[in-house]
C-alpha positions in Angstrom: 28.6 -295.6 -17.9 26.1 -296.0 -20.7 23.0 -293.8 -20.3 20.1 -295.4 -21.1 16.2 -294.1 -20.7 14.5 -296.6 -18.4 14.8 -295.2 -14.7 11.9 -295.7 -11.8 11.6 -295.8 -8.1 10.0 -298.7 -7.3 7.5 -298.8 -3.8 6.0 -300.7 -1.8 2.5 -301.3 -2.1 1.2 -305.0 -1.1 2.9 -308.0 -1.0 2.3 -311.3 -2.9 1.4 -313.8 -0.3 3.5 -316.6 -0.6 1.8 -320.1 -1.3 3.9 -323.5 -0.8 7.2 -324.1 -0.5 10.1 -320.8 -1.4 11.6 -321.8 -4.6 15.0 -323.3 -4.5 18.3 -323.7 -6.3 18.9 -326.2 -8.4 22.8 -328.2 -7.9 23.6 -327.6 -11.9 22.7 -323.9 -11.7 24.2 -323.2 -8.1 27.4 -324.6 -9.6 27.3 -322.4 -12.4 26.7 -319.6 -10.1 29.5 -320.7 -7.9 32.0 -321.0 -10.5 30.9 -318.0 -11.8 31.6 -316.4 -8.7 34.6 -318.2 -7.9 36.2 -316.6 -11.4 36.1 -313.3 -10.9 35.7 -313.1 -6.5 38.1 -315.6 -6.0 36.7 -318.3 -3.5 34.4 -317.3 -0.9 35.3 -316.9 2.8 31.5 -318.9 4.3 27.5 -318.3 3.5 24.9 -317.2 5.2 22.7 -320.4 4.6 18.4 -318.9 5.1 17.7 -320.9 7.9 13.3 -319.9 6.9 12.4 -319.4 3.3 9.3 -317.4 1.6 8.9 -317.4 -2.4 13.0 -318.0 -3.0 15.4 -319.3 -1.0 17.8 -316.8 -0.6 20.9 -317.4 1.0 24.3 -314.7 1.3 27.9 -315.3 -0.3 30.7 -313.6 1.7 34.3 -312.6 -0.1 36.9 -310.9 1.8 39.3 -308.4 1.3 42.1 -309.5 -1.3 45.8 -307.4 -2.1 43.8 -306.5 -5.3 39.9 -305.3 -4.2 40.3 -303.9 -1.0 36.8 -304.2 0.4 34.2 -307.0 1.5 31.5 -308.5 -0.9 28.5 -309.9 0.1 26.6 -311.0 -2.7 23.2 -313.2 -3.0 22.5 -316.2 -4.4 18.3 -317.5 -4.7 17.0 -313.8 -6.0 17.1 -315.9 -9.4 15.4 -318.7 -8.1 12.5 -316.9 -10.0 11.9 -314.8 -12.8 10.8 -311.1 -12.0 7.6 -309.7 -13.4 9.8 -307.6 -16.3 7.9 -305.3 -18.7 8.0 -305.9 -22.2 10.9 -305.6 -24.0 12.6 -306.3 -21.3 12.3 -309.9 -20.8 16.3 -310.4 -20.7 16.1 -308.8 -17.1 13.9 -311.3 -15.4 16.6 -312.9 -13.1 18.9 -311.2 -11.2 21.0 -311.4 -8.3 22.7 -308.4 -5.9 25.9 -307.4 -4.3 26.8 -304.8 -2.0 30.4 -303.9 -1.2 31.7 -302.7 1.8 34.9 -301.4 3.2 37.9 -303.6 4.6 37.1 -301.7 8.1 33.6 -303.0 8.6 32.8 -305.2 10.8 31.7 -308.4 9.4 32.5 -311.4 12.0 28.9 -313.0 13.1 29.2 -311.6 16.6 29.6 -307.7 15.2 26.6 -308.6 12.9 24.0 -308.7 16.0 24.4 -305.3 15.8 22.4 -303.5 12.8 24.6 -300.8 12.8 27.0 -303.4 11.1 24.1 -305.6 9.9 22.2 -303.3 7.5 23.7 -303.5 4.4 23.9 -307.1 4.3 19.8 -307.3 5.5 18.7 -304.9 3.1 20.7 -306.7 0.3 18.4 -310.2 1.3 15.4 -307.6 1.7 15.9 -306.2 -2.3 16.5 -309.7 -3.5 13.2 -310.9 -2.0 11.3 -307.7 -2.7 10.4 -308.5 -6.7 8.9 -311.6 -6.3 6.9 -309.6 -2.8 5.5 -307.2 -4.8 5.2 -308.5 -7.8 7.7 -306.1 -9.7 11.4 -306.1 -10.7 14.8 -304.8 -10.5 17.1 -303.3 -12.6 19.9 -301.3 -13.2 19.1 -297.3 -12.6 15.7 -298.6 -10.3 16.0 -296.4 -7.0 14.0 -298.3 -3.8 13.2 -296.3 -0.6 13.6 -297.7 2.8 9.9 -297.5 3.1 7.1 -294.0 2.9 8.4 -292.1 4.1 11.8 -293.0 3.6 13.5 -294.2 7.1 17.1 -294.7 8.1 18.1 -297.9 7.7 20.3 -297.9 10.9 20.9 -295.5 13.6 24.7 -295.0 12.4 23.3 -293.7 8.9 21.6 -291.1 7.2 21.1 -293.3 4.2 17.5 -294.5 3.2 17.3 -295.9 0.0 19.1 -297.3 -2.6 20.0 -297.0 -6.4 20.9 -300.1 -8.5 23.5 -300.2 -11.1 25.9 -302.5 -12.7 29.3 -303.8 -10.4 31.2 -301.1 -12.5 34.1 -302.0 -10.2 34.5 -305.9 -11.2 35.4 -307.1 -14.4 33.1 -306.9 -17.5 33.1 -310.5 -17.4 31.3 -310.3 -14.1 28.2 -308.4 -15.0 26.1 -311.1 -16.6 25.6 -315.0 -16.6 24.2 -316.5 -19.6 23.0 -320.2 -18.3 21.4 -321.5 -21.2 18.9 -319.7 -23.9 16.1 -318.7 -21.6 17.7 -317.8 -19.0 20.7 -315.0 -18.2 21.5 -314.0 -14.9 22.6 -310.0 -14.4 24.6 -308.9 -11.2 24.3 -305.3 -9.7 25.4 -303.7 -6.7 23.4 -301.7 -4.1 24.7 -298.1 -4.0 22.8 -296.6 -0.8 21.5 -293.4 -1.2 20.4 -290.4 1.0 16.3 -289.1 0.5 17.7 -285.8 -1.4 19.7 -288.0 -3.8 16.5 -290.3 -4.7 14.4 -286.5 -5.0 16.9 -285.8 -7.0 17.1 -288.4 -9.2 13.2 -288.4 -9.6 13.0 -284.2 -10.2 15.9 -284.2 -12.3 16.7 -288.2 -13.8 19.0 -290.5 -13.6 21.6 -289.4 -16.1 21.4 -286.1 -13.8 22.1 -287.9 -10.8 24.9 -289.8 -12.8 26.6 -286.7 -12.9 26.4 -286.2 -9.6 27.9 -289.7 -8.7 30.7 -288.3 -11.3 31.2 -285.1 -9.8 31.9 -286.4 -6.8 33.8 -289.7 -7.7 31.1 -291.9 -5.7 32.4 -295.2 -5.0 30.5 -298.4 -5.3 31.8 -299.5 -1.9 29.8 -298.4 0.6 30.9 -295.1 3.1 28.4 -294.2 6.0 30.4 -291.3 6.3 30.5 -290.0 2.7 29.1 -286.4 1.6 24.8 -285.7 0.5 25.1 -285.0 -3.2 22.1 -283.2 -3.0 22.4 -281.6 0.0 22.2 -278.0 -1.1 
C-alpha cells in the first residue's frame, strides 16, 4: 500500500441536528453507482432499503459469495448523498461510500440478522456512513473511529471496538474510485475492525507502523472475529 502522512482518529463529540428532509439519491447517480457496482461485484443478491432517514438516506447493497471472492459484501449506497466537511487540500475526498466484507460462513439471511452477534458489522457500516455528516467531520482512508469513549465491544461475540479505514485492496483497482462528473468523485473503502490496543497503537506509534503490523501478520480485509490482537503484547 502507498504510505501517505494524513492519519487521525476521529471521535465523537456532538452531533449535527438534523433539519428537513435526509438527503436522497438522485436516479442518474444511483445508476451510476449501480453499474459501478454491478462491474466489478457482479449483480447484487437484495438491499436493505432505510425504512427512517436523518441527513442522508442511506440504504445497504448485499453481494454474495462468488467461485472467485469467497466472502460477503455489504456495501452502502446514500453516505454520498452529501459532501463531508474535508479539510483543505483535500476537497477530492468529500463523498465517500463504505464496504465491509465478511466471510462465506457468516450468517447473513434476515432472520440470523436479529441477532447483533451477526448484525454488527453491517450496523456499524450504516453507523460510519451517517457519522460525517453527524458530526460534522469526514472519512478517509487511514482514519481510525472508536466504538465510543471509552471504546466498547461492538457485540458480545467480539473483542473488536473500533475501526480503521482503508482502500478495498482486495477488489480491482478499477473499483476504488468513481469519478461522476467534474465536481464530484466518489471513493470506496472498506471497514477493517480493529481491537483498542491496535487503535493505541496506531495513535503512539502511526499508521505506517500499524501497517506493518497488518503486514506482519497478513491481516485480511474480510472480517475474522476470531483473528489474533496485533498489539496484544
Amino acid at each position: 500500500m502507498e504510505r501517505k502522512k494524513r492519519s487521525s482518529v476521529l471521535e465523537h463529540e456532538s452531533p449535527v441536528e438534523g433539519t428537513g428532509a435526509a438527503a436522497y439519491i438522485d436516479e442518474v447517480t444511483s445508476k451510476k453507482i449501480e453499474d459501478h457496482m454491478e462491474k466489478y461485484l457482479g449483480s447484487n443478491e437484495y438491499v436493505f432499503h432505510e425504512l427512517v432517514s436523518t441527513l442522508v438516506h442511506i440504504d445497504v447493497f448485499y453481494f454474495k459469495p462468488t467461485a472467485e471472492r469467497n466472502y460477503h459484501i455489504f456495501m452502502t449506497q446514500g453516505m454520498s448523498n452529501l459532501p463531508m466537511n474535508t479539510p483543505k487540500g483535500a476537497e477530492n475526498l468529500k463523498y465517500a461510500e463504505l464496504i465491509v466484507c465478511l466471510p462465506p460462513e457468516w450468517k447473513v439471511s434476515e432472520e440470523d440478522f436479529k441477532d447483533e452477534k451477526n448484525y454488527w458489522p453491517v450496523r456499524i457500516l450504516k453507523a460510519l456512513a451517517r457519522f460525517p455528516h453527524e458530526y460534522n467531520t469526514w472519512l478517509s482512508s487511514m482514519h481510525t473511529v472508536p466504538n465510543g469513549n471509552p471504546p466498547a465491544p461492538f457485540a458480545e461475540n467480539t473483542g473488536f471496538s473500533g475501526v480503521l479505514i482503508i482502500p478495498p485492496l482486495n477488489l480491482e483497482k478499477g473499483f476504488h474510485s468513481l469519478k461522476l462528473n467534474e465536481k464530484k468523485t466518489i471513493n470506496f473503502y472498506t471497514l477493517i475492525p480493529l481491537y483498542q490496543e491496535e487503535m493505541d497503537y496506531k495513535v503512539e506509534k502511526g499508521f505506517d507502523a500499524l501497517l506493518d503490523k497488518m503486514d506482519e501478520y497478513e491481516l485480511s480485509l474480510v472480517v475474522d472475529i476470531h483473528r489474533k490482537n496485533m498489539c496484544s503484547g
